[in-house]
N, C-alpha and C positions, 0 to 999 in steps of 0.2 A: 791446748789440745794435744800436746807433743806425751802428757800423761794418759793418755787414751792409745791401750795395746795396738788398737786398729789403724791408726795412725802414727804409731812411733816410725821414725825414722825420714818421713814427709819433711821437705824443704817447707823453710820460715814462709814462704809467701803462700804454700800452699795451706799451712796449719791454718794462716791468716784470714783464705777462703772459706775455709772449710769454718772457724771460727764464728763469720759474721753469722752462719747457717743453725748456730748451733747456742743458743740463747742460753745463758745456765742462770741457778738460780739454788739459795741456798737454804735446804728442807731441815727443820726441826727435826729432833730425833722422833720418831713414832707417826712422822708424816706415810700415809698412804699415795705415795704414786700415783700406783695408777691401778685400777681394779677392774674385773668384769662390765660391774656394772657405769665404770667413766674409763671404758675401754679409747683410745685414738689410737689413728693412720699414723702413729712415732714409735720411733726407736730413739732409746735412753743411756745417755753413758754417766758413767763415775766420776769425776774430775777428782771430788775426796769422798771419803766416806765410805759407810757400807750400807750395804741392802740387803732385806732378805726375800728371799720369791713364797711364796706355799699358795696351796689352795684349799678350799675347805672339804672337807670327806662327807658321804654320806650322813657321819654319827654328827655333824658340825662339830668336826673337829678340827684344825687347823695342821696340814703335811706340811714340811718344810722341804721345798725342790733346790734350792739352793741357797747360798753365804754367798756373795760378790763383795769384792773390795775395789780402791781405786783402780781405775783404768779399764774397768770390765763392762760391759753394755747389756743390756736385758730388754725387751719387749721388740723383737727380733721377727717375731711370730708376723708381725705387720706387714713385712717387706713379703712375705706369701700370703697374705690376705685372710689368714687367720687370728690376727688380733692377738691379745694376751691370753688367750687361750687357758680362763677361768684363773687365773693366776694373782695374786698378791705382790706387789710389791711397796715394801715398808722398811723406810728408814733404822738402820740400826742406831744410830748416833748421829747427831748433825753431819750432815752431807752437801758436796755440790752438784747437780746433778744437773748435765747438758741433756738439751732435746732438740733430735731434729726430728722433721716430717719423711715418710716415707719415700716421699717422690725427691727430694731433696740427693739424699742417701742413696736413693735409687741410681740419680745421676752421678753423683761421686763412684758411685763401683763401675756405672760403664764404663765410665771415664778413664777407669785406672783399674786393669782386669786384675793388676798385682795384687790393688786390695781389696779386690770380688775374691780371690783365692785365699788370701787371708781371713776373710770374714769367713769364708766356709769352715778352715780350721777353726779358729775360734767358735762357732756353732757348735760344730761338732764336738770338740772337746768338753766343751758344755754341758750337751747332752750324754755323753757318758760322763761326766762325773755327779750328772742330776741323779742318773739312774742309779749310781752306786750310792750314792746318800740316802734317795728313797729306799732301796733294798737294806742299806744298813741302819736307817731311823722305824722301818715297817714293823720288824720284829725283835724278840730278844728282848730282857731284864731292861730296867731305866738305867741301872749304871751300867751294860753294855753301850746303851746307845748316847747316854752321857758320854761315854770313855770316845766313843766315835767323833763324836761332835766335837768334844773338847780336842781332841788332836787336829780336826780337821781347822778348827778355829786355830787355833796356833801355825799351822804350816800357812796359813793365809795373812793373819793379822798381829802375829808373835813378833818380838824382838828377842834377843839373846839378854838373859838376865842372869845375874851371880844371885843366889841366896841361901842367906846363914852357911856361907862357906863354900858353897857347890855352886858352882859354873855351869849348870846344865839342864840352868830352868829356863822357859820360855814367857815372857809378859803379855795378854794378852792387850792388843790395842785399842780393843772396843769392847766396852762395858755393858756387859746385861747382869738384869738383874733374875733372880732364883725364878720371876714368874715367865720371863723369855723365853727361858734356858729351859722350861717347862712346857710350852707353846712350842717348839723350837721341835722337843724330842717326844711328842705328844705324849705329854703326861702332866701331873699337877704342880704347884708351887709345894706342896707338905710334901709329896714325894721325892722332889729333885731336891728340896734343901735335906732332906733326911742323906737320901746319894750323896750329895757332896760334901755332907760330914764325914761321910765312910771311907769316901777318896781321899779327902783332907787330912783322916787319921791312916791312912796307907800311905802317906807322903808324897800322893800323884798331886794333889793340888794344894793353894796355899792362900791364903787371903785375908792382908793385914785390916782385920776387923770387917764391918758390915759394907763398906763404902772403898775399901780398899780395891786395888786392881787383882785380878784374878793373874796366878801363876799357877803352869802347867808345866809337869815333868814329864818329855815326850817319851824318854827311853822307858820310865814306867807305866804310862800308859799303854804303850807300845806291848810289853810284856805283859800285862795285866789285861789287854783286848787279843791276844795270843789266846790267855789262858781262860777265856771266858769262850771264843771261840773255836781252842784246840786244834789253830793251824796257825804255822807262819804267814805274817801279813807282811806285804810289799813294804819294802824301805819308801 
């Protein structure tokens, strides 16, 4: 549990408590969590893997509210008796994913108001960087919100990679494929594979063959979602 943000820093005997509470169990990639409609009284953490949140739009279209990676928790909404609040959550890649119960959770934070204050941060930070993906996935060209998406995926699930000479590419950790990455920035699989030829031959992205791992050049995407947007964006 000591990989779970909300708990880093907890002495061995309490991770141990907090452990027997927290059953995990390891989800296939494209497993659905947990949905509206097989809504429970649980809050969910990461131990590996990724996850992605969305919910369906009127057009039944699939929004993407957020990318979590390890250590991040999701269906939060439970602990105020809101549930997952029409929300998706589906495995990116095989995953391990801890669950506790509400009431469980509930007692761990009386318990210990340090990590009631922590879990607020973590909420919150949450939800603004939900609302800034929604506002940057909502509108805009598909290689705007590709260019979005892909840096956002790298600052989260990147490693530092050399290639063909250059030390200033990033490896992306979890593999989706053209129909995700489509589903992802509501748009289609012909669309987004057209986009990312276009990145591909602008030398933002790079992908040895069909089944290769994706590499992302942040500093060009970086300038190239500058220049799509006509403002400097945050470092």
């Amino acid at each position: 549990m000591s990989r779970i943000a909300l708990f880093d820093g907890l002495e061995q005997d309490e991770l141990g408590g907090i452990a027997g509470l927290t059953p995990a169990a390891v989800q296939p990639k494209g497993t659905v969590v947990t949905a509206p409609h097989k809504a429970s009284p649980s809050v969910y953490f990461i131990k590996a893997g990724a996850v992605r949140l969305y919910r369906i739009d009127e057009e039944g279209r699939e929004v993407t509210v957020d990318v979590l990676g390890t250590g991040h928790l999701f269906g939060e909404g439970s602990l105020f008796g809101s549930g997952p609040g029409g929300l998706f959550a589906v495995t990116l890649e095989e995953s391990v994913i801890c669950v506790i119960s509400r009431e469980a959770l509930q007692e761990i934070l009386e318990a210990r108001p340090q990590l009631a204050i922590r879990f607020i941060g973590i909420v919150t930070d949450r939800l603004r960087e939900a609302e800034e993906l929604l506002s940057r996935l909502a509108y805009g060209s598909v290689r705007k919100r590709l260019l979005y998406l892909l840096a956002k995926l790298a600052g989260k699930f990147g490693t530092p990679a050399a290639l063909r000479g250059e030390p200033d590419w990033v490896r992306l950790q979890v593999d989706l494929t053209h129909q995700e990455l489509a589903s992802m920035t509501g748009s289609t699989r012909e669309t987004v594979t057209a986009a990312l030829g276009r990145l591909t031959a602008d030398g933002i992205l790079y992908r040895d063959g069909t089944r290769g791992p994706l590499h992302v050049h942040p500093g060009r995407a970086r300038r190239a979602m500058e220049g799509e947007c006509g403002v400097l964006l945050p470092g």
